[in-house]
C-alpha positions as CSV (number, residue, x, y, z in Angstrom):
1,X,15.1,1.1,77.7
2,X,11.6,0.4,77.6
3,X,9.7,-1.4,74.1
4,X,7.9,1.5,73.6
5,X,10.9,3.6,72.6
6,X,12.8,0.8,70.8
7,X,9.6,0.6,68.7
8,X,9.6,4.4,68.2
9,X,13.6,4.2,66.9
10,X,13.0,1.1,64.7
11,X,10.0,2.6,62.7
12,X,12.2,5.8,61.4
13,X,14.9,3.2,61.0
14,X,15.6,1.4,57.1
15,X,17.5,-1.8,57.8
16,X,17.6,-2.3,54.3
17,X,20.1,-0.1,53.2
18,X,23.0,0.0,50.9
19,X,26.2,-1.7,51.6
20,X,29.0,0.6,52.9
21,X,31.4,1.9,49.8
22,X,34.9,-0.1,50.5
23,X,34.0,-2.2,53.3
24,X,31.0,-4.8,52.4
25,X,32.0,-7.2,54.8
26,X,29.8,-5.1,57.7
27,X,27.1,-5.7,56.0
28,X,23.9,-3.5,54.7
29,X,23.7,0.1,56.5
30,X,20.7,0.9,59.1
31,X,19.7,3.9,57.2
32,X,17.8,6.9,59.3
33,X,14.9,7.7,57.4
34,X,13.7,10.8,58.2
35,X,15.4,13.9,56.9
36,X,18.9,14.2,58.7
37,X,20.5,17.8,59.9
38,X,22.7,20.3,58.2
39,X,25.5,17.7,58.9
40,X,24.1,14.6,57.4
41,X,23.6,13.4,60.6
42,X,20.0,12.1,61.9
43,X,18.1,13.3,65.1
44,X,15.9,11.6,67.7
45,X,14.2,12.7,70.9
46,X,15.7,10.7,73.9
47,X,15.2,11.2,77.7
48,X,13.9,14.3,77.4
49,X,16.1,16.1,74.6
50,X,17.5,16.4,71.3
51,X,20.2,13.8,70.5
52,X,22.0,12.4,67.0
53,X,20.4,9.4,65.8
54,X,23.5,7.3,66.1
55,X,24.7,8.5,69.6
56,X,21.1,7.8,70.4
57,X,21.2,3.7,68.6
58,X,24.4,3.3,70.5
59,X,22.8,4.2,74.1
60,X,19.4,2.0,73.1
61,X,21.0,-0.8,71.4
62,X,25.0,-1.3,73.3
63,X,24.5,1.1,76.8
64,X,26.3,4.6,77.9
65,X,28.6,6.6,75.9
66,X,31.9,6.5,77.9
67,X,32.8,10.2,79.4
68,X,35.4,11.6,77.3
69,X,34.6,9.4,73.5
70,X,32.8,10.0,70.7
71,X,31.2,8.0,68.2
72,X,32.8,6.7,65.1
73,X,30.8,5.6,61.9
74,X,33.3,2.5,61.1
75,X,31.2,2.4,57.1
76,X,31.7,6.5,56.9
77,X,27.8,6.7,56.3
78,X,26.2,9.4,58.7
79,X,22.8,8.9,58.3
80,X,23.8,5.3,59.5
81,X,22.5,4.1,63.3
82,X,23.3,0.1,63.1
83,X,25.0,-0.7,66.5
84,X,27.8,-2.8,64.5
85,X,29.0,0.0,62.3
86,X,29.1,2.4,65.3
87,X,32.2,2.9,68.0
88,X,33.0,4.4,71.0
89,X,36.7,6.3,70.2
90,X,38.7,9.0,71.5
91,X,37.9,12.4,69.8
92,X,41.8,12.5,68.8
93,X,41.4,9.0,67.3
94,X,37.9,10.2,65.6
95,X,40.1,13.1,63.8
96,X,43.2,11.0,63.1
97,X,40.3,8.3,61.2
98,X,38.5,11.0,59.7
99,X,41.9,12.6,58.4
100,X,43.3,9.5,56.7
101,X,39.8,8.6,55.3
102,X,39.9,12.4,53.7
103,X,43.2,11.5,52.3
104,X,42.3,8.2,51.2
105,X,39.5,9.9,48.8
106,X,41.4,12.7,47.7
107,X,43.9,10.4,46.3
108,X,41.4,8.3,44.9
109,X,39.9,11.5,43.0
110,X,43.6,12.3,41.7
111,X,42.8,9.2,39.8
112,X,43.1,10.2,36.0
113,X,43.2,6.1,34.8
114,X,41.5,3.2,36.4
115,X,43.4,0.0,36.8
116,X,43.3,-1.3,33.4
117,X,44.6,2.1,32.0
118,X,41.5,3.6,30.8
119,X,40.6,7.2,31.4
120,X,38.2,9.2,33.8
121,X,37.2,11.5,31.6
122,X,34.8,12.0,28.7
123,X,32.1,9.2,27.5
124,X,34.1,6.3,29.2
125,X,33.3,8.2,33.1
126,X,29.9,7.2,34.5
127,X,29.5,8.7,37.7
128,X,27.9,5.8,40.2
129,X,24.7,7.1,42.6
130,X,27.3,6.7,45.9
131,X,29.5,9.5,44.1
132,X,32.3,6.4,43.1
133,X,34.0,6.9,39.5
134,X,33.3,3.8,37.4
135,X,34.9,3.1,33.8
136,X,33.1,2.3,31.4
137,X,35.0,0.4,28.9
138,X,36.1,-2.4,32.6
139,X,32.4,-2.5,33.1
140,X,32.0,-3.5,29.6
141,X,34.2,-6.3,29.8
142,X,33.0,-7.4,33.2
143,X,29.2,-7.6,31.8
144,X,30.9,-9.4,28.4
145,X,32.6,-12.0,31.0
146,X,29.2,-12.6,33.1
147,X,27.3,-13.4,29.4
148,X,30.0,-15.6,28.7
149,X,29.5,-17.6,32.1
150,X,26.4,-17.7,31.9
151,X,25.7,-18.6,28.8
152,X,28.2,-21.8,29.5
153,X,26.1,-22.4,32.1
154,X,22.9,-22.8,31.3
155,X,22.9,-22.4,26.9
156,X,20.2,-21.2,25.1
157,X,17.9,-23.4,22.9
158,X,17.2,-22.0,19.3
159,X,13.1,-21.7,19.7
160,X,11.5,-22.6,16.6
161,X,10.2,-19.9,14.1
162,X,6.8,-18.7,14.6
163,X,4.5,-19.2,11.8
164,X,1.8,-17.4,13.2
165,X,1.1,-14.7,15.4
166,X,-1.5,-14.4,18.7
167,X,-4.0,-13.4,16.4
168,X,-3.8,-15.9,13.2
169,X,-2.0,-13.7,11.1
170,X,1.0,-15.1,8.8
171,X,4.6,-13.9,9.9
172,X,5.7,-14.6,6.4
173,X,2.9,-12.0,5.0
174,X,2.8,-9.4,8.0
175,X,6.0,-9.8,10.2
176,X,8.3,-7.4,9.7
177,X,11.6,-6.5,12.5
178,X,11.0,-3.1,14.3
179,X,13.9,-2.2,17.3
180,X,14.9,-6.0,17.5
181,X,11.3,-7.1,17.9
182,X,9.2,-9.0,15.5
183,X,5.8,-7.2,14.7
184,X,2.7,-8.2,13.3
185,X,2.1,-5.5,11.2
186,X,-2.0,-6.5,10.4
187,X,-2.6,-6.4,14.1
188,X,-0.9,-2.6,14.5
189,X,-3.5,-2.3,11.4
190,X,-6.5,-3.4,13.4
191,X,-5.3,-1.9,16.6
192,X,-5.3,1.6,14.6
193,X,-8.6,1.2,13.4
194,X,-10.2,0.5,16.3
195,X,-8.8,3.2,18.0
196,X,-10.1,5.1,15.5
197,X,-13.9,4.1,16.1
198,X,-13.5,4.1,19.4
199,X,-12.8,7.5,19.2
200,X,-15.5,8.7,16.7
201,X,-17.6,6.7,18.8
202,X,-16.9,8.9,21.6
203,X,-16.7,12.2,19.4
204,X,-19.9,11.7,17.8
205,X,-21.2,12.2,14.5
206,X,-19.6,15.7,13.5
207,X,-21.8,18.8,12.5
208,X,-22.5,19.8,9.3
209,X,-20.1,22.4,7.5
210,X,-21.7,25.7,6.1
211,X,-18.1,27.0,5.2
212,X,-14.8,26.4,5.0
213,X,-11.8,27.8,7.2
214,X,-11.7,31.2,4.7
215,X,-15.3,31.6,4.6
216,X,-15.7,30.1,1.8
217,X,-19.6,28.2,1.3
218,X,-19.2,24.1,1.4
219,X,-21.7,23.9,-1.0
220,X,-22.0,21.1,-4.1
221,X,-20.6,23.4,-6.6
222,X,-17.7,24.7,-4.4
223,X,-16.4,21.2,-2.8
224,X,-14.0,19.4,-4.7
225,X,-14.0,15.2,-4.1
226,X,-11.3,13.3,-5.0
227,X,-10.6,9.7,-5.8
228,X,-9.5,8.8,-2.7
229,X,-12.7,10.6,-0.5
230,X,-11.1,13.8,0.8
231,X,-12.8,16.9,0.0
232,X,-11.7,20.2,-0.6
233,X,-12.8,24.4,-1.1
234,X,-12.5,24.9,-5.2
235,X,-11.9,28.8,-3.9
236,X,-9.0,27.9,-1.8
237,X,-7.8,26.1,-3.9
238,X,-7.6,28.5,-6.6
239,X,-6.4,31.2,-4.4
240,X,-3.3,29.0,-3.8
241,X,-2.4,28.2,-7.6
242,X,-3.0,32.0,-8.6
243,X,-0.7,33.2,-5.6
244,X,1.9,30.5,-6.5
245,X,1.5,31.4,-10.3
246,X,2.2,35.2,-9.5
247,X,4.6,34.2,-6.7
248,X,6.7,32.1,-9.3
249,X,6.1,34.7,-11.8
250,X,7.8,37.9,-10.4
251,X,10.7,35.3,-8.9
252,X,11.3,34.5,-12.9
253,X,13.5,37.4,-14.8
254,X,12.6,39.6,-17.1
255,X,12.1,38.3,-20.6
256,X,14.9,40.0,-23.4
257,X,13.2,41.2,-26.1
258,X,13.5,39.2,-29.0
259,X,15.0,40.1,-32.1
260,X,13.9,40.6,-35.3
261,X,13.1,37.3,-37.1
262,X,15.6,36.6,-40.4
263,X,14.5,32.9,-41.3
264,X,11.4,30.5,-40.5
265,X,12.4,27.5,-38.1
266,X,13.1,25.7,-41.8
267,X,15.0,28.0,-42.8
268,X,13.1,30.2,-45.5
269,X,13.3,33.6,-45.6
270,X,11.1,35.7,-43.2
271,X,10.4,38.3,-46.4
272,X,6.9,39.9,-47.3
273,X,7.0,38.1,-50.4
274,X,7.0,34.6,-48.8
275,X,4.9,35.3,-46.0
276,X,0.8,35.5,-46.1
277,X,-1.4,36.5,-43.2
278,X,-4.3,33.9,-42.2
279,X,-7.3,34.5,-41.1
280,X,-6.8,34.6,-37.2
281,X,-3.8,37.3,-38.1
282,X,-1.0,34.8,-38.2
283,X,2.0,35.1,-40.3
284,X,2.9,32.4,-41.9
285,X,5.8,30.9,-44.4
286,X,4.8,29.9,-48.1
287,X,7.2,27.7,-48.9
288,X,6.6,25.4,-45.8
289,X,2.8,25.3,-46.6
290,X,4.1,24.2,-50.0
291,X,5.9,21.6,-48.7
292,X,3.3,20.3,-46.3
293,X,1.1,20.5,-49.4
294,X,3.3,18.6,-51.4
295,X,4.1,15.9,-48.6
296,X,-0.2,15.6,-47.8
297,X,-0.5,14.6,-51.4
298,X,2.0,12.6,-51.7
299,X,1.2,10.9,-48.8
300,X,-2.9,10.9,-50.3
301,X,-1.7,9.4,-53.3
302,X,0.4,6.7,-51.6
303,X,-3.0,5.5,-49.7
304,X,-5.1,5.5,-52.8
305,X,-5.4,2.8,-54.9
306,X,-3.7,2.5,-58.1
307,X,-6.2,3.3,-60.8
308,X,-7.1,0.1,-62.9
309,X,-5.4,0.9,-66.7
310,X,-8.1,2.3,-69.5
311,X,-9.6,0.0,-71.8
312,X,-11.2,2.1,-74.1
313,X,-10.8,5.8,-75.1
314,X,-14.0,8.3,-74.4
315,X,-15.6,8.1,-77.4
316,X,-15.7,3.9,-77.0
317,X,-13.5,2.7,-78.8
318,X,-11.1,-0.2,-77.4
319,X,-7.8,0.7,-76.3
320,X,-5.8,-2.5,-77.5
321,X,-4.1,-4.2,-80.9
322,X,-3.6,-2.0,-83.9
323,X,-6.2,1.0,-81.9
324,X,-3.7,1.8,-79.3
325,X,-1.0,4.1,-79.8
326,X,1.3,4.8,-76.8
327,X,3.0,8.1,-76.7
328,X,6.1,9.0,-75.5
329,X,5.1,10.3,-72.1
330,X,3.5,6.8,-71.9
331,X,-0.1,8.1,-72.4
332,X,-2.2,6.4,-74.5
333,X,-4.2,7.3,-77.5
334,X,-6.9,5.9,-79.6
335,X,-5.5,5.6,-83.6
336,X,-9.7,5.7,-84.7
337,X,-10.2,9.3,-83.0
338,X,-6.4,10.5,-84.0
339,X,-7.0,9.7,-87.8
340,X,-10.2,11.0,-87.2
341,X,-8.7,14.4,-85.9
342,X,-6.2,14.6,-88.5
343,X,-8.7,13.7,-91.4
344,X,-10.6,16.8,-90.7
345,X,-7.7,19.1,-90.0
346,X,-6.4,18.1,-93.6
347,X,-9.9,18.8,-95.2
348,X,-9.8,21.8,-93.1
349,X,-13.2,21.2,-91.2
350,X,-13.4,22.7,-87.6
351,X,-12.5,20.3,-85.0
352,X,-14.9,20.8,-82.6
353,X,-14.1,20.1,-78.8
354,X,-16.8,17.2,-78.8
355,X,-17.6,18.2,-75.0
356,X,-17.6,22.0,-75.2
357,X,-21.0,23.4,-75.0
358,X,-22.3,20.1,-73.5
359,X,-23.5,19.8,-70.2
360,X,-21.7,18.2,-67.4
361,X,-22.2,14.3,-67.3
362,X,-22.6,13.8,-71.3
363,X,-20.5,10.8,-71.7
364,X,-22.1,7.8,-72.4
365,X,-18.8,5.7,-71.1
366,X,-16.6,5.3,-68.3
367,X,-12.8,5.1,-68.9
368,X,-12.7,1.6,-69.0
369,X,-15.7,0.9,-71.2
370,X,-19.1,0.4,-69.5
371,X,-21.8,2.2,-70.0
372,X,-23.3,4.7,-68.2
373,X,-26.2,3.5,-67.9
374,X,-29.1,1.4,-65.3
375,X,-27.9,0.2,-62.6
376,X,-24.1,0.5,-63.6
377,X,-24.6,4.3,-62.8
378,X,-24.4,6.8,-59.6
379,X,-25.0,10.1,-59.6
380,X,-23.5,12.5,-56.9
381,X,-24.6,15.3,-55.4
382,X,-22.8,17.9,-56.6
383,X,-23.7,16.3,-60.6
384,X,-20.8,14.1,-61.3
385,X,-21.5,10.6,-62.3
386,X,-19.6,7.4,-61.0
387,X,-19.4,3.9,-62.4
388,X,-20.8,1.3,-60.5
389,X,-18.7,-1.6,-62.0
390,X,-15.2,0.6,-61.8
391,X,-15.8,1.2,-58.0
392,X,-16.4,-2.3,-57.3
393,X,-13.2,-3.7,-59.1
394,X,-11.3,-0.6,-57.0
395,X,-12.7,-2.3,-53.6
396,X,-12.1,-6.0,-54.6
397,X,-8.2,-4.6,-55.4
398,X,-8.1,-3.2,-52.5
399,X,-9.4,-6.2,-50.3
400,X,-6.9,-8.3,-52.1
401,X,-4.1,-6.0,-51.2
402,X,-5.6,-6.0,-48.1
403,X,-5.6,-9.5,-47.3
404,X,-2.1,-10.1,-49.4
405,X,-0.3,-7.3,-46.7
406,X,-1.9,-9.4,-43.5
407,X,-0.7,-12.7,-44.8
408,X,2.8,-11.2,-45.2
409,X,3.2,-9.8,-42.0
């Protein structure tokens, strides 16, 4: 056989193949590369004609095929042409081999449990790329086994925690555990953003709107900005809410009419004779304006200052010692103007009002005595007159109330 050929045959040839399935002891498999016949069997062009690639390895490789033999793949691969798996048989012997090898894998696929007692069949099956059946759960324990070993071998040093990451950031801040991994999560930051420039950089500055998806102008008075920078279409926007307001409005039920009213929400009764209509149309309940009325004033009166006691009466005379009468209501009278008044109702002169027929601001005294009069007087604007002297004591009350109230709390 001439180099030339042998070259020719060992350039479609793998040597590198796969170990044969139940006998590893012949070692890796001469596989044929190119693609083999209907059969599984290769083909190469020898002495003129067509031949199978292994008949044709045993001629080049070992010499003539004895008249009357076949050839017999010892590792039951076809596409195989090494010279040590091949052998020169008797076509009855080929058959007889070929028949116990067929029943030697149909008994092995009436296999329902592997050795250990697990079963071929659902998520413990994996079917292996030579077409063998392999359990799961024994390959499991096998793997377990080999970590075992080899971690007795050769155990692992504990590497010290990282404080910081390739780039200088602080695991402690940033690192967080993502799929069994630790991940800097300032760096996934940074990575982001400049992914992000990179590709505005390559997008370019984008073109000014005129409108927005609808149509709508993307004018000043149209574009909404929020807080955060993003900007929408005020005409979108309000097509939305009104559809969801009408959407959510024919989903809701009718309303019942309500009945007749019998009682305000305090209670009173909803008559015409404790109702009045305001202004604006509304009706509304008199005896609860009463009561607010009531509880405003009460509530004015509470805030106001107590009003200093009177010292004299309003004709001048001093309200204290044998002049002061006290009533029963607790009101107090002058005994000079009362004997006064009863003098001239005994002598039956008129007892004039002394203010009717005067005009408004006639008295010459306050309440408590001082004049009005200089400096001591204010006049408002709608007439009235004011002490000066009275409003001062009524502030420096108040202050002192004032300051008592802060020192207690």
């Amino acid at each position: 056989m001439n180099e030339r050929t042998l070259a020719r045959f060992l350039s479609k040839v793998n040597e590198n193949g796969p170990l044969p399935p139940g006998k590893p002891e012949l070692g890796p498999c001469w596989m044929w590369k190119p693609t083999p016949s209907t059969g599984g069997y290769g083909q190469f062009y020898l002495d003129g004609k067509m031949r199978l690639a292994h008949r044709a390895s045993y001629e080049i490789f070992v010499g003539p095929i004895p008249d009357g033999l076949t050839i017999d793949h010892l590792c039951t691969v076809r596409a195989c042409v090494r010279p040590q798996h091949l052998e020169a048989i008797s076509l009855a012997e080929n058959l007889r081999r070929a028949k116990a090898w067929e029943n030697g894998a149909a008994a092995q696929r009436a296999k329902t449990h592997c050795a250990q007692g697990h079963p071929f069949a659902g998520d413990n099956l994996r079917i292996a790329g030579d077409g063998r059946r392999v359990c799961r759960a024994c390959a499991r324990e096998q793997m377990a086994r080999r970590r075992e070993r080899l971690r007795a071998e050769s155990p692992i040093v504990a590497k010290p925690p990282r404080e910081w990451c390739a780039n200088g950031h602080s695991w402690a801040e940033f690192g967080v555990v993502r799929n069994g991994r630790q991940v800097c999560r300032q760096c996934e930051r940074d990575k982001c953003r400049r992914s992000r420039e990179k590709r505005k950089a390559e997008q370019g500055p984008k073109p000014e709107r005129e409108t927005c998806a609808h149509g709508h102008p993307w004018s000043e008075e149209n574009v909404y900005v929020s807080p955060s920078g993003g900007k929408a279409c005020r005409s979108c926007h309000n097509a939305k809410t009104l559809a969801a307001y009408y959407e959510q409005k024919a989903a809701r039920p009718a309303k019942l009419p309500k009945p007749p009213r019998e009682t305000c929400k305090n209670g009173h009764p909803w008559t015409p004779e404790n109702l009045y209509v305001t202004p604006s149309g509304l009706e509304k309940c008199r005896e609860c304006s009463r009561e607010r009325n009531r509880r405003h004033e009460a509530k004015r009166k509470a805030a106001r200052p107590p009003k200093p006691p009177r010292t004299h009466c309003k004709h001048g005379h001093e309200l204290a010692g044998d002049n002061l009468y006290t009533g029963p209501d607790g009101r107090k009278f002058c005994r000079t103007c009362t004997a006064e008044y009863q003098r001239r109702r005994r002598d039956g002169e008129a007892v004039p009002n002394p203010n009717k027929g005067k005009p408004r601001g006639s008295k010459t005294h306050c309440p408590q005595g001082h004049p009005y009069e200089g400096d001591n007087l204010i006049v408002r604007a709608d007439g009235g007159r004011k002490c000066r002297e009275c409003q001062r004591e009524r502030q420096r009350d108040y202050e002192r109330r004032k300051r008592a109230g802060g020192k207690a709390a």
